[in-house]
C-alpha positions in Angstrom: 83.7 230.1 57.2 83.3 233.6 56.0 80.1 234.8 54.4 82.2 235.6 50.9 83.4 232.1 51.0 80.2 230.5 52.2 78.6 232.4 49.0 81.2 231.3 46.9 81.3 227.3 48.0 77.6 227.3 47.2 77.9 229.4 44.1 80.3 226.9 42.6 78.4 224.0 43.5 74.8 225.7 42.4 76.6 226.1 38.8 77.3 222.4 38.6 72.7 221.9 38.8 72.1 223.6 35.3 74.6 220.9 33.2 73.3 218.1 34.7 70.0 219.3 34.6 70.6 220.1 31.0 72.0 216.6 30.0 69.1 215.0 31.7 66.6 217.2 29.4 68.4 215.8 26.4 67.7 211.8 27.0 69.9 211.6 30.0 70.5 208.5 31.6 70.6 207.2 35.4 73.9 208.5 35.9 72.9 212.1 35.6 70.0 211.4 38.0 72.5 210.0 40.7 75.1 212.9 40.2 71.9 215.4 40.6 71.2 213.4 44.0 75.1 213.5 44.9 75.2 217.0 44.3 71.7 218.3 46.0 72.0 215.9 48.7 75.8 215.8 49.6 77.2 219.3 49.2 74.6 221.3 49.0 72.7 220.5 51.4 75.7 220.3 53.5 76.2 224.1 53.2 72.5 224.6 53.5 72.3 224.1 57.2 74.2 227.4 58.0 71.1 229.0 56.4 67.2 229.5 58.0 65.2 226.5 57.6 63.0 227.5 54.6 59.6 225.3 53.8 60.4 226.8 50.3 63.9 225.9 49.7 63.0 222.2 51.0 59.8 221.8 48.1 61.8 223.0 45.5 64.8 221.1 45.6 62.3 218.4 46.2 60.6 218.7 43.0 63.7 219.5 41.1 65.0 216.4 41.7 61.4 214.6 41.3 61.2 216.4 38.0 64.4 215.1 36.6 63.6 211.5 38.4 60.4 211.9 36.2 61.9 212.3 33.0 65.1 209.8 33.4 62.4 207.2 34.0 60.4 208.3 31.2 63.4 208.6 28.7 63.7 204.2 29.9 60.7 203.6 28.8 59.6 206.0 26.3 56.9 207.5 28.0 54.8 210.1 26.5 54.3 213.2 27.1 58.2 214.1 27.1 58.1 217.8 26.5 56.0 218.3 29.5 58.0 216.6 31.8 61.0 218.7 30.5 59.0 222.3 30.9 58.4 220.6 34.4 61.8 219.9 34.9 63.0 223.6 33.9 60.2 225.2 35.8 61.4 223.3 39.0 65.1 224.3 38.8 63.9 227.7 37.9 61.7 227.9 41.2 64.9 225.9 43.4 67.2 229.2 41.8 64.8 231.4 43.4 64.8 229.8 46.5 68.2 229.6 46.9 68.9 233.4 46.3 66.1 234.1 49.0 67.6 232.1 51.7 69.4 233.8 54.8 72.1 232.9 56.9 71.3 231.1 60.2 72.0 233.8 63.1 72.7 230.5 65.5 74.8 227.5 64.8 72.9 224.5 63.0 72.2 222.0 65.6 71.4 218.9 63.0 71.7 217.8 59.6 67.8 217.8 59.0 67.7 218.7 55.1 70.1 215.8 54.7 67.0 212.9 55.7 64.5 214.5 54.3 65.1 215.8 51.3 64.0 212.9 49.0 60.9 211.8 50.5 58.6 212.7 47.8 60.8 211.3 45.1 
């Protein structure tokens, strides 16, 4: 896979985050949750083994998806205080779109699928 394409596969699936991530800010339900997961887990994180392992890059997609877990499961139950979980939830993917743009290629071939198992640990 060429760099430009590698760029562009992960472009294309990094602007799929801020509609979900939007929806789910605006009383969304499980279903937007479970299509974050897809997306972070499945094909993004796919494409994120040809980069460097980054510390970084792992907390904030992390917390972007704990922040939107947070404020699905607060939306079910009406939980209080909603507009900080939201600012939580826009801070996170604000610090995962930094992240990403920071990352750098891998010089070697990956060797395993480690983002893929850990990923949603603290979620």
């Amino acid at each position: 896979m060429t760099e430009k394409t590698l760029n562009e596969a992960i472009e294309e699936r990094l602007k799929m985050i801020p509609p979900i991530v939007k929806a789910i800010q605006a009383g969304g339900e499980e279903a937007y949750l479970r299509d974050l997961q897809t997306l972070l887990r499945k094909n993004l994180a796919s494409l994120l083994t040809l980069y460097e392992r980054d510390p970084g890059l792992d907390a904030a997609t992390t917390d972007l998806y704990a922040a939107a877990a947070a404020v699905v499961r607060d939306v079910a139950i009406a939980s209080q205080p909603y507009a900080r979980k939201r600012r939580l939830l826009k801070e996170a993917q604000g610090r995962f779109e930094e992240r990403i743009a920071l990352a750098r290629p891998r010089e070697r071939r990956p060797t395993a699928s480690w983002r893929q198992s850990e990923l949603f640990l603290a979620a």
